[in-house]
NULUMMI-161314 format. One line per field, with one value per residue: x, y, z of N, C-alpha, C in turn; residue number from 1. Coordinates in nm, 4 decimals. Layout:
neast = [X ...]
nnorth = [Y ...]
nup = [Z ...]
caeast = [X ...]
canorth = [Y ...]
caup = [Z ...]
ceast = [X ...]
cnorth = [Y ...]
cup = [Z ...]
i = [NUM ...]
This chain:
neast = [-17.5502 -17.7732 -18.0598 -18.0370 -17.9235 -18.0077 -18.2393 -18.3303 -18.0679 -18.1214 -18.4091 -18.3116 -18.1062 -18.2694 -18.4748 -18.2845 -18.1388 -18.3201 -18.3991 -18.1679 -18.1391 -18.3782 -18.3268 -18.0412 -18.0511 -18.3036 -18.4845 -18.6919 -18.9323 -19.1105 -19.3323 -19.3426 -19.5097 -19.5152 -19.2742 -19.2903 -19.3622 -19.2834 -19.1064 -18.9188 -18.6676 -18.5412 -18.3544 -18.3066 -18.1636 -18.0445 -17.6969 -17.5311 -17.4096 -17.1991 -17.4213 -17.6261 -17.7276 -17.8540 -18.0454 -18.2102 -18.2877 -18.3961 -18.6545 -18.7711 -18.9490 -18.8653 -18.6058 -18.2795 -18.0552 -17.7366 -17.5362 -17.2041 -16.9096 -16.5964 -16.3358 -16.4908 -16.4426 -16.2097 -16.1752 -16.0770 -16.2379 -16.4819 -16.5036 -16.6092 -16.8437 -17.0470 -17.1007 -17.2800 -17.4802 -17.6089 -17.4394 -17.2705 -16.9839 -16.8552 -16.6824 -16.5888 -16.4368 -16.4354 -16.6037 -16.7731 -16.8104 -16.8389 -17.0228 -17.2088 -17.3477 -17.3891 -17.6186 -17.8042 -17.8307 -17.9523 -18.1716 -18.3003 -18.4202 -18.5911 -18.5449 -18.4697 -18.2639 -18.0075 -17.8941 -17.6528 -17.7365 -17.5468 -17.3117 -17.1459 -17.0860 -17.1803 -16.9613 -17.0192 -17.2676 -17.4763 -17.7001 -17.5580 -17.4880 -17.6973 -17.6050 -17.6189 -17.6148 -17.7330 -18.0225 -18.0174 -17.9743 -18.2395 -18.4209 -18.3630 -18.4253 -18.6507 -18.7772 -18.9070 -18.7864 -18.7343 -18.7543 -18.5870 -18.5264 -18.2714 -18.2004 -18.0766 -17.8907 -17.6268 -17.5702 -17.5453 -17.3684 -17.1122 -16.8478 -16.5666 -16.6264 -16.5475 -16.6778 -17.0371 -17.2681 -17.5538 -17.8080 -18.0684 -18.3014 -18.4505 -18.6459 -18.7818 -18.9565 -19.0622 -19.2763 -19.3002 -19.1417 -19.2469 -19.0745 -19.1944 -19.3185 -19.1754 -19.0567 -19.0501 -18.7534 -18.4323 -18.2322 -18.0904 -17.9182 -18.0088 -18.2544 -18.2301 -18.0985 -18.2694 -18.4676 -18.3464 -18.3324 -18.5710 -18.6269 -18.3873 -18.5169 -18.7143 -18.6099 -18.5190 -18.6861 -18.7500 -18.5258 -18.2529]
nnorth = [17.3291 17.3915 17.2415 16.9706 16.7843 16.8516 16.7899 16.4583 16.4110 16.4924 16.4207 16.1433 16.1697 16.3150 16.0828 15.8881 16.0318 16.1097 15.8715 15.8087 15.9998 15.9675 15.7584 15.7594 15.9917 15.9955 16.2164 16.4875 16.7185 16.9860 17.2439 17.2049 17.2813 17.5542 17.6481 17.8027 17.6993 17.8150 18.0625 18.3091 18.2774 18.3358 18.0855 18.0991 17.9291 17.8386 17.7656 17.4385 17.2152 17.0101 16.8832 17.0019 17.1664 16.8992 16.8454 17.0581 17.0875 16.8415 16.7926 16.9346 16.9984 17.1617 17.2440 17.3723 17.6150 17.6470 17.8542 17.7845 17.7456 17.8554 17.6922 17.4235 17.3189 17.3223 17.0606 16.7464 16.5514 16.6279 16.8696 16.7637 16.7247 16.9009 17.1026 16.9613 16.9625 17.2067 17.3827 17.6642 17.8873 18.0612 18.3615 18.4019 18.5266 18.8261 19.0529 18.9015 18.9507 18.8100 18.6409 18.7389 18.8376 18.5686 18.4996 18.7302 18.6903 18.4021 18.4468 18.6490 18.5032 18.3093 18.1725 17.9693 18.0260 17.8850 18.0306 18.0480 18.2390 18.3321 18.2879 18.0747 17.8260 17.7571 17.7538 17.6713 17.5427 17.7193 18.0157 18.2291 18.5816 18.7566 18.8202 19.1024 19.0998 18.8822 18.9509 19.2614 19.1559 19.0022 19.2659 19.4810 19.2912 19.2363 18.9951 18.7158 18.5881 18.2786 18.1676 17.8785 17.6804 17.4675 17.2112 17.0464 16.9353 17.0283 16.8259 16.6057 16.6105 16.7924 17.0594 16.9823 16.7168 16.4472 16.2412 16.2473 16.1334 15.9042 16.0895 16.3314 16.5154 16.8138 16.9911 17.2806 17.5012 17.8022 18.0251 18.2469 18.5847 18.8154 19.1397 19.3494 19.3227 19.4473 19.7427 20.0837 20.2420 20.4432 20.3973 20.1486 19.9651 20.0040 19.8924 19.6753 19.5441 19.5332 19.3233 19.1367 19.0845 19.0173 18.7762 18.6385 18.6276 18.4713 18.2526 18.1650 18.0913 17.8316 17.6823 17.4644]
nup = [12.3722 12.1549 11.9476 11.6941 11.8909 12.1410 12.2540 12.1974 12.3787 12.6357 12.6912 12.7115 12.9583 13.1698 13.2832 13.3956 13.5644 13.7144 13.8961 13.9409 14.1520 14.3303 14.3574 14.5644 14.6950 14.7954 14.7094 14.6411 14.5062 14.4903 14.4026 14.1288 13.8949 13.8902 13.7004 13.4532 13.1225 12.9073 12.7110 12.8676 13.0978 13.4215 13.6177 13.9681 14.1885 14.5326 14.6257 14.6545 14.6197 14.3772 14.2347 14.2002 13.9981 13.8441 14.0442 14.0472 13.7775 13.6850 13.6715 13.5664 13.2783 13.0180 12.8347 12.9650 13.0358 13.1375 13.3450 13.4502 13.6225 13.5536 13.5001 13.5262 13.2552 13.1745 13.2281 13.1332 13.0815 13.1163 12.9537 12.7212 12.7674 12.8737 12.7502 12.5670 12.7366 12.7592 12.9069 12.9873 12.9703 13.2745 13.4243 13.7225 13.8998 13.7858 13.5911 13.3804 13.0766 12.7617 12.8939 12.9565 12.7316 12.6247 12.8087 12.7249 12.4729 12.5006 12.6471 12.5249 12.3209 12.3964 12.6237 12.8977 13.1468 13.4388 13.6917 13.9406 14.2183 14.4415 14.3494 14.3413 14.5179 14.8075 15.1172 15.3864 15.4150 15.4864 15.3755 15.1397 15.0908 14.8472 14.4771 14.2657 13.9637 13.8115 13.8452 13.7075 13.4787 13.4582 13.5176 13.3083 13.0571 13.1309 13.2071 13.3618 13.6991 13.8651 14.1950 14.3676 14.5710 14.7961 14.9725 15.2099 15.0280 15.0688 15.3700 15.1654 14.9935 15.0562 15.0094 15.0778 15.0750 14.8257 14.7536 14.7468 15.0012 15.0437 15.1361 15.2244 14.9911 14.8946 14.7028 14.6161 14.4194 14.3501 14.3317 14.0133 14.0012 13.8343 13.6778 13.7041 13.9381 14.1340 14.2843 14.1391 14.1664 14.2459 14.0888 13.8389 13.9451 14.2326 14.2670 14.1405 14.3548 14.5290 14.4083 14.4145 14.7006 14.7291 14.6067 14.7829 15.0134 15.0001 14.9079 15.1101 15.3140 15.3135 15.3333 15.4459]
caeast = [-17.5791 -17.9343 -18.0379 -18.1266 -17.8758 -17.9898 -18.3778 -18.2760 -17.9966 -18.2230 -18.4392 -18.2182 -18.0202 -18.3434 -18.4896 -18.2283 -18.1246 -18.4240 -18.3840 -18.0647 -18.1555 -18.4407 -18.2657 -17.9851 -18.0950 -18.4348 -18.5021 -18.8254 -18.9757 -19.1917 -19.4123 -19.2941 -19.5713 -19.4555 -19.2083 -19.3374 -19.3346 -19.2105 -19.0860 -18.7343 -18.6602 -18.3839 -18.4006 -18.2019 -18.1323 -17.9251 -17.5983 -17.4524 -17.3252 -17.1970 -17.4992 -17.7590 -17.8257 -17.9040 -18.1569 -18.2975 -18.3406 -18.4509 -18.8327 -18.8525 -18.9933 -18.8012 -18.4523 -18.2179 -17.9649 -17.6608 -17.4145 -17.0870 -16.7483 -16.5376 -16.2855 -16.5110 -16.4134 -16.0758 -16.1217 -16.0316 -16.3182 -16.6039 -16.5576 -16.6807 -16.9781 -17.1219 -17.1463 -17.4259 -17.5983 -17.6433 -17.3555 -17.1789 -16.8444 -16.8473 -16.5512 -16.6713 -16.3596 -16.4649 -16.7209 -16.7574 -16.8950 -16.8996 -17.1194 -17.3372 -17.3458 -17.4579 -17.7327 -17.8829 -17.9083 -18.0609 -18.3110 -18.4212 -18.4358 -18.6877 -18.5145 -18.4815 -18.1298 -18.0423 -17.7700 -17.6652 -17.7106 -17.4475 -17.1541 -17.0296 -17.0535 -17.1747 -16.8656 -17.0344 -17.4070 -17.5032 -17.7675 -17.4616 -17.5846 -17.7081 -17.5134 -17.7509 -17.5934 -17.8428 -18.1462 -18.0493 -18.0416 -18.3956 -18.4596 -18.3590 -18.4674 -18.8065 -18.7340 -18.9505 -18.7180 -18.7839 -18.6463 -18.5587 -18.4880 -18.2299 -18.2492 -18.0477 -17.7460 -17.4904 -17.5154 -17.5202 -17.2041 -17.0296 -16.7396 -16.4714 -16.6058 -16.5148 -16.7709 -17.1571 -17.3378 -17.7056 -17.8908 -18.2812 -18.2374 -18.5772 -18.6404 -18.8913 -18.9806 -19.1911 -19.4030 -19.2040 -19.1410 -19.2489 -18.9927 -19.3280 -19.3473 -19.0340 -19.1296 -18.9590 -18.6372 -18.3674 -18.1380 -18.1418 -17.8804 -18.0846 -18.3841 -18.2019 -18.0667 -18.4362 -18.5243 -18.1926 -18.3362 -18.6701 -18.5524 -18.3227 -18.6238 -18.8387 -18.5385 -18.4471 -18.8130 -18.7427 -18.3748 -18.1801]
canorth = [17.3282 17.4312 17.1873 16.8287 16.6921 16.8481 16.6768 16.3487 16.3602 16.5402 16.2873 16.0305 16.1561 16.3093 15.9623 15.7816 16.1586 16.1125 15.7657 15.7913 16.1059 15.9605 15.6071 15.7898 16.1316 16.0602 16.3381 16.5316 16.8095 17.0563 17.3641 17.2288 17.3486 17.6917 17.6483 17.7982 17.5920 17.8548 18.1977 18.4139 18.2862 18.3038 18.0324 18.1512 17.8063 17.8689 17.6379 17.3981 17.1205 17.0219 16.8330 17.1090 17.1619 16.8262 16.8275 17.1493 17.0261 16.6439 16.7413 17.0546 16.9754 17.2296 17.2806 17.4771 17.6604 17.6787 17.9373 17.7179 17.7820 17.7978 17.5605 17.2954 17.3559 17.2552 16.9110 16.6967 16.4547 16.6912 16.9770 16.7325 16.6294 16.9932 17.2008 16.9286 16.9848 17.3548 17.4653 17.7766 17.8938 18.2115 18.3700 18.4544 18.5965 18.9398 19.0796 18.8452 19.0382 18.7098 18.5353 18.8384 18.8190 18.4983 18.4955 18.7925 18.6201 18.2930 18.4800 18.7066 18.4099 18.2495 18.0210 17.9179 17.9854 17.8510 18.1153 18.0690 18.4003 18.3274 18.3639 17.9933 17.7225 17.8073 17.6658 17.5929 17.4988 17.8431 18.0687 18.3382 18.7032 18.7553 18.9536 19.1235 19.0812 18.8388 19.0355 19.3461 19.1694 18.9955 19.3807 19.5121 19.2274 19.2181 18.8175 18.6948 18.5030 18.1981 18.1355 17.7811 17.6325 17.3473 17.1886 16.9216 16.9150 17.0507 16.7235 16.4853 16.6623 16.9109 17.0919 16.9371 16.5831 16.4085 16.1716 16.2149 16.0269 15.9101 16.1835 16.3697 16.6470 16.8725 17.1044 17.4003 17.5763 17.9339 18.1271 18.2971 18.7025 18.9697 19.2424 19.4624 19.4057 19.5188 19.8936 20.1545 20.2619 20.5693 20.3665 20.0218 19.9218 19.9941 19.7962 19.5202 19.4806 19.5034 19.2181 19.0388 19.0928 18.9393 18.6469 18.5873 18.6108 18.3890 18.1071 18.1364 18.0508 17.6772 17.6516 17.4178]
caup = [12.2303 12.0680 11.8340 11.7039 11.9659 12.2762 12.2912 12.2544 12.5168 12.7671 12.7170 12.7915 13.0747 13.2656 13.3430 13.4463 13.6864 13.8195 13.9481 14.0653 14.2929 14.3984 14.4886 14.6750 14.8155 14.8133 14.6129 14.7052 14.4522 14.5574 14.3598 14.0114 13.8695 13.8960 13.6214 13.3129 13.0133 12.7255 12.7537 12.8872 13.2639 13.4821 13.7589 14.0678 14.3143 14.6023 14.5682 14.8158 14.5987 14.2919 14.2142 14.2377 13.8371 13.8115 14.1394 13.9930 13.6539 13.6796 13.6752 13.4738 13.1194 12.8987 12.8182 13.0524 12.9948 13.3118 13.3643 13.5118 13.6600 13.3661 13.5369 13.4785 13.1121 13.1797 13.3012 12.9839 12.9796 13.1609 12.8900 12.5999 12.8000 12.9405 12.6488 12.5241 12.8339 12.7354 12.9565 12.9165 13.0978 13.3527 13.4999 13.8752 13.9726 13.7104 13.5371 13.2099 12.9173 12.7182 12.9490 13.0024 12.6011 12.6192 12.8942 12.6934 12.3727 12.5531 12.7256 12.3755 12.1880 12.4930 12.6958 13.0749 13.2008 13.5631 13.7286 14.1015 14.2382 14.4897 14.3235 14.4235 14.6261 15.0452 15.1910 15.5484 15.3998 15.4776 15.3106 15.1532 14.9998 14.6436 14.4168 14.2301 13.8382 13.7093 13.8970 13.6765 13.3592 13.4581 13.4750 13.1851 12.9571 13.1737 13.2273 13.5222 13.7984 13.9171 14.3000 14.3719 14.7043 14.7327 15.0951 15.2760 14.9534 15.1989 15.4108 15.1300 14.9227 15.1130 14.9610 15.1219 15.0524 14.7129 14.6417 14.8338 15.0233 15.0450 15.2251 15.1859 14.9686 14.8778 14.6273 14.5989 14.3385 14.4491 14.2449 13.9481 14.0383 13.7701 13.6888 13.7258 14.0548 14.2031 14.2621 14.1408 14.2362 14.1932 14.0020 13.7840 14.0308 14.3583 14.2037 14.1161 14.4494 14.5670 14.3667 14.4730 14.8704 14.7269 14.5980 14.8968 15.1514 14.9359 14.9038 15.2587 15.4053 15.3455 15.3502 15.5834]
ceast = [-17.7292 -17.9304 -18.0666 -18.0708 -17.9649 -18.1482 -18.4150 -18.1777 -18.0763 -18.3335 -18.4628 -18.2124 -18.1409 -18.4087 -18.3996 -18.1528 -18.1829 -18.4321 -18.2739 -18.0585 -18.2922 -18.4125 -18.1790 -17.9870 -18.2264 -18.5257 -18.6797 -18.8188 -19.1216 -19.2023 -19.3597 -19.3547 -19.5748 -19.3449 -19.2898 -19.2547 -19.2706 -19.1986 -18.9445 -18.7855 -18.5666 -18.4479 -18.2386 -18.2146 -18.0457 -17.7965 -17.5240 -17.3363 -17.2644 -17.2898 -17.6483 -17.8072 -17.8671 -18.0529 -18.2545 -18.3486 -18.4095 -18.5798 -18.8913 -18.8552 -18.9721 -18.7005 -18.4163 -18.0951 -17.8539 -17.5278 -17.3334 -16.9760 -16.6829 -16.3939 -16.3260 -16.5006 -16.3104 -16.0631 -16.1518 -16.1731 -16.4535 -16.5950 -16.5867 -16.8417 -17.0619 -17.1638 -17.2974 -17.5351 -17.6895 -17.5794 -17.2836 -17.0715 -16.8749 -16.7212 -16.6333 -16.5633 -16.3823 -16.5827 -16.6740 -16.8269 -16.9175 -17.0125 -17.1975 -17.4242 -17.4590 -17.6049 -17.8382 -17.9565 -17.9943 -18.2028 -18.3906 -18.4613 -18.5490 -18.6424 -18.4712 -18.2962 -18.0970 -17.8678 -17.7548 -17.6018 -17.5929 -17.3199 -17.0931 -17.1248 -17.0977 -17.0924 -16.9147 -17.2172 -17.4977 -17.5527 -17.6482 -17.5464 -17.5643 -17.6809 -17.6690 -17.7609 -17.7299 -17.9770 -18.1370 -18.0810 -18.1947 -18.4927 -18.5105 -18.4195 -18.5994 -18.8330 -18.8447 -18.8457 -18.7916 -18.6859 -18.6798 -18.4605 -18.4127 -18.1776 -18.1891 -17.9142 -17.6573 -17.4161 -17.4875 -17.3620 -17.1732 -16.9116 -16.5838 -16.4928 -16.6096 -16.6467 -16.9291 -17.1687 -17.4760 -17.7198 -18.0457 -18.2426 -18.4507 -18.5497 -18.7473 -18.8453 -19.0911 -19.1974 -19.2937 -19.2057 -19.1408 -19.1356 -19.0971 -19.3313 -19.2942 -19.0311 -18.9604 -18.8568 -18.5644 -18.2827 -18.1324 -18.0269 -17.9627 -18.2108 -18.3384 -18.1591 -18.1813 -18.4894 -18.4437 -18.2775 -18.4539 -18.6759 -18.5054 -18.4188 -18.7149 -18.7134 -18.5273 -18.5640 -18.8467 -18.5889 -18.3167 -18.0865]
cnorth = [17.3219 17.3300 17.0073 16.7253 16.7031 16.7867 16.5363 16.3207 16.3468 16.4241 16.1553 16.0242 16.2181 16.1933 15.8966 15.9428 16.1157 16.0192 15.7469 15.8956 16.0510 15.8008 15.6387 15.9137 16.1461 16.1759 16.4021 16.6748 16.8884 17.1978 17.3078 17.2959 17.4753 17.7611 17.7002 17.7668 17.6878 17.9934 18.2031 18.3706 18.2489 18.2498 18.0502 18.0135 17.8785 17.7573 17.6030 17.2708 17.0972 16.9455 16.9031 17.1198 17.0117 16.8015 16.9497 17.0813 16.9408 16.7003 16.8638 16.9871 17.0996 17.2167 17.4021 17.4776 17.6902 17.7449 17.8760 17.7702 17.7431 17.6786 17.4661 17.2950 17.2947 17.1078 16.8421 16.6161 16.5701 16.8118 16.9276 16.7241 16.7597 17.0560 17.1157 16.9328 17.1404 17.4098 17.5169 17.8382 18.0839 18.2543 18.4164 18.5182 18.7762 18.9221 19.0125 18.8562 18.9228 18.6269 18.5528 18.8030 18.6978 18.4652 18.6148 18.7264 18.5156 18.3649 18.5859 18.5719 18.3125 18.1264 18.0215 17.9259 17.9736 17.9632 18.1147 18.2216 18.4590 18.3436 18.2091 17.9523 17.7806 17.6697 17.5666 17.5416 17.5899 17.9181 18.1877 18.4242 18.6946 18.8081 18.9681 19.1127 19.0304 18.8959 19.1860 19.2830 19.1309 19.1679 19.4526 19.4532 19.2083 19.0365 18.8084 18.5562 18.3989 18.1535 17.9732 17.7570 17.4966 17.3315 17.0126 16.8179 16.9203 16.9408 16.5655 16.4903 16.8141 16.9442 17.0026 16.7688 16.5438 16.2957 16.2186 16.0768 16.0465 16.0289 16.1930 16.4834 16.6954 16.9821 17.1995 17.4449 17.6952 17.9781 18.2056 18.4692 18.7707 19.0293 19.3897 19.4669 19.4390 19.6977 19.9493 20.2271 20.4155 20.5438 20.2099 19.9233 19.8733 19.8722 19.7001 19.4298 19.4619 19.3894 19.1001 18.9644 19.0231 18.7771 18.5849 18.5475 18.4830 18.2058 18.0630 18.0738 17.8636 17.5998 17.6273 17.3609]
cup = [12.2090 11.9165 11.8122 11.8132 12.0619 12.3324 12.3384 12.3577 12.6199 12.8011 12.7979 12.9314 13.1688 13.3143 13.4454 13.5614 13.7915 13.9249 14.0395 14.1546 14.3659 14.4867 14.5763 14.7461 14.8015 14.8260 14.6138 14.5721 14.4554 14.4204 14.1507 13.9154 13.7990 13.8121 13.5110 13.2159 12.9108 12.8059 12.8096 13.0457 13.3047 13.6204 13.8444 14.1914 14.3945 14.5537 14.7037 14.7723 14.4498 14.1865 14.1526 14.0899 13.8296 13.9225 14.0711 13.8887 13.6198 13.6675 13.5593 13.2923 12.9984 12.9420 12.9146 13.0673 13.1244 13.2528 13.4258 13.4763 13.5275 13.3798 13.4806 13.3098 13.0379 13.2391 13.1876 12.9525 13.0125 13.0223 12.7833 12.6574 12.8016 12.8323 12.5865 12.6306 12.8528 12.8803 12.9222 13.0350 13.1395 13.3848 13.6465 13.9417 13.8824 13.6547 13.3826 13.1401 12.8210 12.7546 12.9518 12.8499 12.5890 12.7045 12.8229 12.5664 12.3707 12.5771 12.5966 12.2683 12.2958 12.5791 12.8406 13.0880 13.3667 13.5959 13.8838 14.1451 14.3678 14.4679 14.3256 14.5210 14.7726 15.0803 15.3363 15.5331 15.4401 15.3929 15.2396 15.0718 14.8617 14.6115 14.3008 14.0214 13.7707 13.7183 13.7816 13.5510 13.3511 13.4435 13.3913 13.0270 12.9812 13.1283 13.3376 13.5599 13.8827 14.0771 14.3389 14.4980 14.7165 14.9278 15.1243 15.1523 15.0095 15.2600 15.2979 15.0493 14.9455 15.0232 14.9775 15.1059 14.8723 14.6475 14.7421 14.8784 15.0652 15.1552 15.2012 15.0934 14.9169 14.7982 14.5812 14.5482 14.3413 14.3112 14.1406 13.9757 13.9101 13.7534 13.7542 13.8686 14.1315 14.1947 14.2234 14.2211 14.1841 14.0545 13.9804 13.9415 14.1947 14.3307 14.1849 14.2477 14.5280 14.5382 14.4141 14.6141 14.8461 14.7219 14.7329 14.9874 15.1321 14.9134 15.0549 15.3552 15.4211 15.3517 15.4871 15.5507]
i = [1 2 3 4 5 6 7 8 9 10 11 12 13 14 15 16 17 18 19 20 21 22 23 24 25 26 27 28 29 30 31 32 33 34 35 36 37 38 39 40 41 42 43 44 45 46 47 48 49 50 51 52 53 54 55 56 57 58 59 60 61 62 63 64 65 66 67 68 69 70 71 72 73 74 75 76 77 78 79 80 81 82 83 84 85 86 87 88 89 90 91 92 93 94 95 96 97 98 99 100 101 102 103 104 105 106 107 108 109 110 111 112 113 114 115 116 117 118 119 120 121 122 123 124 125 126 127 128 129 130 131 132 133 134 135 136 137 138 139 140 141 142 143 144 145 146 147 148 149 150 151 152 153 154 155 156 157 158 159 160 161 162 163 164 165 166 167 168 169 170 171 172 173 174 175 176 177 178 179 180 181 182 183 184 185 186 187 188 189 190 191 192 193 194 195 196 197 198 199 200 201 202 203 204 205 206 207 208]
């Protein structure tokens, strides 16, 4: 939700984020910097846990907008809470024209949306390939992408475990990528998967 709620929550709930990732996964943030403050940007994290928007998020100083499993939608008390966090529901099993809908209007209207370019979850804590969807609309809308490195989530909340536990986790934030400088291509497709393979190379150089 956009609006007089979502300042004051954010607020709120980034402080006390911050504290509790840095009292139990001694929470490390790296290049924050590199975030720009205003403007259309799609931040691309890898994903390992179900934690990861909040490790991304905790330090950045604007609002951000997250594309989530639309499952979590359906869990009775979690789908009052998310929507004020400026979460919006995907389908990941198809192409969802609503969602697309919405990620276009965020990003013309100037706002930071966080999209894991994975598709999902890495089952084995594994770097998996980037689909290249959100890379074309950064394209088309001429967005610059921000790649975001998320490092040592895997071992603290693996898939298969139900609650975490303390770990290190680290998070880099690299240089934001142009649409400009992704050379031209034959087709918006080919180019986007170009930018996809950029991204990937540039997350993967600190990923463990």
């Amino acid at each position: 939700m956009i609006g007089a709620v979502e300042e004051p929550l954010l607020a709120f709930i980034r402080p006390v984020s911050w504290l509790a990732c840095r009292a139990y996964f001694r929470i490390r943030h790296e290049g924050v910097s590199h975030v720009p403050l205003d403007g259309p940007l799609l931040i691309t994290p890898n994903h390992v846990s179900y934690a990861d928007p909040v490790f991304v998020g905790t330090p950045v100083r604007r609002p951000i907008h997250y594309m989530a499993w639309e499952r979590l939608f359906q869990v009775p008390l979690l789908k009052r809470i998310i929507p004020y966090l400026n979460a919006f529901p995907v389908n990941t099993d198809e192409t969802d024209t609503k969602a697309i809908r919405s990620v276009v209007r965020l990003l013309d209207a100037g706002k930071a949306i966080l999209i894991f370019p994975e598709g999902g979850r890495s089952v084995d804590g594994r770097l998996q390939p980037f689909k290249s969807g959100a890379f074309r609309l950064a394209l088309t809308r001429n967005v610059p992408v921000l790649p975001v490195t998320i490092a040592g989530a895997w071992k603290a909340w693996p898939p298969h475990q139900r609650f975490p536990r303390p770990g290190r986790v680290t998070v880099t934030f690299h240089p934001p990528i142009d649409p400009k400088e992704i050379a031209p291509a034959k087709s918006l497709k080919l180019r986007a998967q170009l930018m996809a393979d950029r991204v990937y190379r540039q997350v993967a150089t600190v990923f463990s």
